[in-house]
C-alpha positions as CSV (number, residue, x, y, z in Angstrom):
1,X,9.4,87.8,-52.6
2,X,10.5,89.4,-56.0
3,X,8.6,88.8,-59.1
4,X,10.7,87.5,-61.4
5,X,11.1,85.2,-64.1
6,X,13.9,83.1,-63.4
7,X,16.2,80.9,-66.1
8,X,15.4,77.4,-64.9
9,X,16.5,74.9,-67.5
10,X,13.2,74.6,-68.9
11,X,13.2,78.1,-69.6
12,X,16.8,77.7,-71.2
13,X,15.3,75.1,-73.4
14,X,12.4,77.2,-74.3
15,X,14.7,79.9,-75.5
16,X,17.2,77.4,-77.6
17,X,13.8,76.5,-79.4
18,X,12.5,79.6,-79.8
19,X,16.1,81.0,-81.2
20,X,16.4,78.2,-83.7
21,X,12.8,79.0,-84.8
22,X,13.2,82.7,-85.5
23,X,16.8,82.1,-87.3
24,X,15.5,79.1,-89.2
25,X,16.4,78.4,-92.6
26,X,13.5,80.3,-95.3
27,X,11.4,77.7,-96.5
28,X,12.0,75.1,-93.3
29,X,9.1,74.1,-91.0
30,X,8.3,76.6,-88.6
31,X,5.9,75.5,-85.8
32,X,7.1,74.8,-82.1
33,X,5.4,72.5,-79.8
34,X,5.8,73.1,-75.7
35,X,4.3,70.8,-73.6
36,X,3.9,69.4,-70.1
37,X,2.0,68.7,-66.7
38,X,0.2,71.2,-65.2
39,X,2.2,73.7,-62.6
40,X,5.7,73.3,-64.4
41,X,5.6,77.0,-65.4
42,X,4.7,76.3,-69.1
43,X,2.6,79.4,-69.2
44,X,4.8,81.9,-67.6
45,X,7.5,81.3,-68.9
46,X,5.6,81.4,-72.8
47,X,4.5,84.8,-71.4
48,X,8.3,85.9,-70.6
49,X,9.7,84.9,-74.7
50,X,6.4,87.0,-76.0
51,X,7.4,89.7,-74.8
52,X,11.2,89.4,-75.5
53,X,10.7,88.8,-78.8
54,X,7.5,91.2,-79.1
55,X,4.9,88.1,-79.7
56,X,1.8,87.7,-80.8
57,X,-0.2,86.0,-77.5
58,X,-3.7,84.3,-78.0
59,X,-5.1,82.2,-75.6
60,X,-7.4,79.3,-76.9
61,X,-10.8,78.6,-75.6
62,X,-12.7,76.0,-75.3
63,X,-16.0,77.3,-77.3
64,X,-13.9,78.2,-80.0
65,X,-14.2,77.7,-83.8
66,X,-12.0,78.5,-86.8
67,X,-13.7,81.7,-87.6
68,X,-13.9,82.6,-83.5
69,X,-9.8,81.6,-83.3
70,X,-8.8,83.4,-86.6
71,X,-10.9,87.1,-84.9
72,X,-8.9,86.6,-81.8
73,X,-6.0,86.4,-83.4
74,X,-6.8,89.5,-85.0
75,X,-7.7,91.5,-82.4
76,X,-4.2,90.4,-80.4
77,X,-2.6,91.9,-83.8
78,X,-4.9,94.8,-83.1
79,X,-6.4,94.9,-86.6
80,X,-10.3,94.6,-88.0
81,X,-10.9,91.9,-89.9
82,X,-12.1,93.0,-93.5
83,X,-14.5,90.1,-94.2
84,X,-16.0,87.8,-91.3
85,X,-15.3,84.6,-93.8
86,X,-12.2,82.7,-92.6
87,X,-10.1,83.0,-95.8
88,X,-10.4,86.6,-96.0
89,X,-8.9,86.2,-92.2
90,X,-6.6,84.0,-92.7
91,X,-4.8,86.0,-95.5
92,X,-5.2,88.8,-93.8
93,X,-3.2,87.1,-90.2
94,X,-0.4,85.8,-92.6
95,X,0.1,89.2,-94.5
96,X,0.4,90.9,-90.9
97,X,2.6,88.7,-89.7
98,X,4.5,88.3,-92.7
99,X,5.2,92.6,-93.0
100,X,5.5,92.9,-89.2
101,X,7.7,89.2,-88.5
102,X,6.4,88.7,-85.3
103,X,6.1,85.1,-84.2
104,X,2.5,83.7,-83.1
105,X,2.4,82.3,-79.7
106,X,-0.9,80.3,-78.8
107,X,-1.6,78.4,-75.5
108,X,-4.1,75.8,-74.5
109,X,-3.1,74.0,-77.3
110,X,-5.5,71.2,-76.1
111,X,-8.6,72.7,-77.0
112,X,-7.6,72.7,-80.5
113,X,-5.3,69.9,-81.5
114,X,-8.4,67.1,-81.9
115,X,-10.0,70.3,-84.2
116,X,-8.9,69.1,-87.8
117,X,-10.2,72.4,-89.1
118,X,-8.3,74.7,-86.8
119,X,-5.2,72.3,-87.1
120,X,-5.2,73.0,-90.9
121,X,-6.2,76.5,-90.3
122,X,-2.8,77.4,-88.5
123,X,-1.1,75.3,-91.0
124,X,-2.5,77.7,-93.9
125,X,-0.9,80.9,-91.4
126,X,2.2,79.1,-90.7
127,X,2.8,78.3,-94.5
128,X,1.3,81.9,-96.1
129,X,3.2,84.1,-92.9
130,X,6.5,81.7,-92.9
131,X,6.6,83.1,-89.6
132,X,7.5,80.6,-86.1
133,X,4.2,79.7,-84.8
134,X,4.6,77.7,-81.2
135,X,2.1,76.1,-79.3
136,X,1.7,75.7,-75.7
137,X,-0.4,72.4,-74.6
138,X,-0.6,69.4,-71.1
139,X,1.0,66.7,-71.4
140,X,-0.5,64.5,-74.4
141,X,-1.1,66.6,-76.7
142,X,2.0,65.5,-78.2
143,X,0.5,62.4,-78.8
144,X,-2.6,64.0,-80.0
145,X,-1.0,65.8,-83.0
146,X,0.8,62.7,-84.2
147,X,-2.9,62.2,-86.0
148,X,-2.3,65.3,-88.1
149,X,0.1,64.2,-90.4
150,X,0.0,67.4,-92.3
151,X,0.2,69.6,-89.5
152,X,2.8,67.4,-87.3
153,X,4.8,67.3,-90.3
154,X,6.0,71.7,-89.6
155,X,6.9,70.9,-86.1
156,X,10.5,71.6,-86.0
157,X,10.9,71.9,-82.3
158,X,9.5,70.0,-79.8
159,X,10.2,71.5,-75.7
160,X,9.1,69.4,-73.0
161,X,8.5,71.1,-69.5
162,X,10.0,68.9,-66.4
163,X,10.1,69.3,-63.0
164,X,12.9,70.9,-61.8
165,X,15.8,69.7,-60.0
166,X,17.1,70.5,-56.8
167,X,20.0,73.3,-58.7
168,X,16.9,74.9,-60.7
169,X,15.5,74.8,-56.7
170,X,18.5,76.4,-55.4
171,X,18.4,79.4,-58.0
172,X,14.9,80.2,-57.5
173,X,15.3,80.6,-53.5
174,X,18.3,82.6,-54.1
175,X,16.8,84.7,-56.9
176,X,13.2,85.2,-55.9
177,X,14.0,85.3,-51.5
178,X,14.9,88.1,-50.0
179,X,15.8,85.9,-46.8
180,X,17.8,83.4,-46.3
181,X,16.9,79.6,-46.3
182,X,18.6,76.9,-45.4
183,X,19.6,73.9,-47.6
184,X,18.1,71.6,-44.8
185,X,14.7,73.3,-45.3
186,X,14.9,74.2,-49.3
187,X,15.5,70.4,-49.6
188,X,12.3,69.6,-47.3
189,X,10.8,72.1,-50.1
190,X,11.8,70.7,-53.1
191,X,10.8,67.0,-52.2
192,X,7.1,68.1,-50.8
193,X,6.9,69.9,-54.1
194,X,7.9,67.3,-56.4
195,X,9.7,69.8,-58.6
196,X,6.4,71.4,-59.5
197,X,7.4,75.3,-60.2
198,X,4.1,76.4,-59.4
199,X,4.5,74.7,-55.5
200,X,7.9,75.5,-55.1
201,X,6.8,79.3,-55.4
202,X,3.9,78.8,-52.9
203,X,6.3,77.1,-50.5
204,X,9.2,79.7,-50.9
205,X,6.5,82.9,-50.6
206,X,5.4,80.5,-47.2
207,X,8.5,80.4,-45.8
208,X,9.6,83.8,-46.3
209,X,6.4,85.1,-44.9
210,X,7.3,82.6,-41.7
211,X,10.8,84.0,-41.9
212,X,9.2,88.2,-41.2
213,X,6.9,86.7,-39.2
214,X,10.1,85.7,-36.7
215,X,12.0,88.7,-37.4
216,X,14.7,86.9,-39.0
217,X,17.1,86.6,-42.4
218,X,17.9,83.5,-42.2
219,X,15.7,80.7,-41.3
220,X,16.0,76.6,-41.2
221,X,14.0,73.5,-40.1
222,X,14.1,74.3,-36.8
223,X,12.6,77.5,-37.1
224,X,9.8,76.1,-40.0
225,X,8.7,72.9,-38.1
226,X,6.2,71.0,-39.1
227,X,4.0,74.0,-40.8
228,X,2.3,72.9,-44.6
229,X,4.6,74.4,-47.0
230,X,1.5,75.2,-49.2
231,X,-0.8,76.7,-47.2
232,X,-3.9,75.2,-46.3
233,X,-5.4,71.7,-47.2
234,X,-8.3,71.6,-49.7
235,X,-11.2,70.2,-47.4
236,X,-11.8,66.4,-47.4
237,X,-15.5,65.2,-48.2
238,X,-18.1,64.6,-45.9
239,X,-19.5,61.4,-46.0
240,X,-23.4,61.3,-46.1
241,X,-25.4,60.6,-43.2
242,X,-22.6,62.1,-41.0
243,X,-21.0,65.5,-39.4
């Protein structure tokens, strides 16, 4: 399998997003919002637009607080904060950003958008920097921020992550495989994996490996059978009092 990060459509709508936000009119809100369930490749693909357009990456945590947030985005611009008071900090983000124009890209949104202090925090960045700001949360923050009118007000794009269709399927097998499989068994795939990116690549990994394993380039239905597609089952509870 190669490792690569291929243009799914929810990768081309991540891009249109992130173009209009870096090309935006001066003085126009500037935030991004990407959201979606869990395994439909929200996070890599984030990871692939950083470095294309030379990103700032920060990762939220759960423990953290507007001071902890404002050092790690510091230290991800690679600079020492002057003061350890979170207006020094947050002047000194926006002037990096601002001189350098490199957008701020920050994921697990979740752990932050219920945080009115934070919220208003990157608000205070995103309005001294005027530089794109996107954030990368599940599925509901998007409801969540709708109780930040300030805030909710500078988000200009909105991407949803969906699962991907059986074309977005197609081009992942035929860009990431370096056997052969056959539309019979890439359709088994895609309907076991519900569209969920993060299965699919499990499953096409599987197969391949099944497909060395045989010695051969092309391989089907008949040749898979009834293996799991995604390795191993988790293991089912035991119920107490028994083996």
């Amino acid at each position: 399998m190669k490792s690569l990060v291929i243009p799914v459509k929810n990768i081309g709508r991540l891009s249109e997003a992130s173009d209009a936000l870096l090309t935006r009119t001066p003085g126009t809100p500037g935030i991004g919002l990407i959201f979606g369930k869990s395994g439909l490749g929200k996070t890599t693909a984030t990871a692939w637009f950083v470095n294309q357009c030379n990103g700032v990456y920060v990762r939220a945590l759960s423990t953290w607080t507007p001071s902890s947030m404002l050092q790690s985005i510091l230290r991800e611009l690679d600079v020492a904060p002057t003061k350890l008071r979170a207006a020094p900090m947050v002047t000194q983000i926006a002037d990096v950003l601002r001189v350098t124009g490199r957008p701020l890209f920050l994921d697990e949104f979740d752990y932050i958008v219920e945080d009115r202090k934070m919220t208003e925090t990157l608000r205070d960045i995103h309005d001294i920097s005027s530089v794109p700001i996107v954030l990368v949360g599940m599925d509901g923050v998007q409801q969540k921020v709708q109780l930040r009118d300030q805030f909710v007000n500078r988000i200009a794009q909105w991407v949803e992550f969906k699962p991907v269709d059986f074309e977005d399927c197609q081009l992942l097998s035929k860009s990431l495989c370096e056997i052969t499989i056959k539309t019979e068994l890439l359709r088994k795939l895609f309907e076991a994996s519900k569209g969920v990116i993060r299965l699919l690549v499990i499953g096409l990994d599987a197969i391949e490996r099944k497909a060395r394993t045989l010695g051969v380039s092309e391989i089907g239905s008949e040749q898979w059978g009834n293996a799991n597609f995604f390795l191993s089952d988790s293991p089912k509870a035991k119920k107490r009092g028994g083996y």
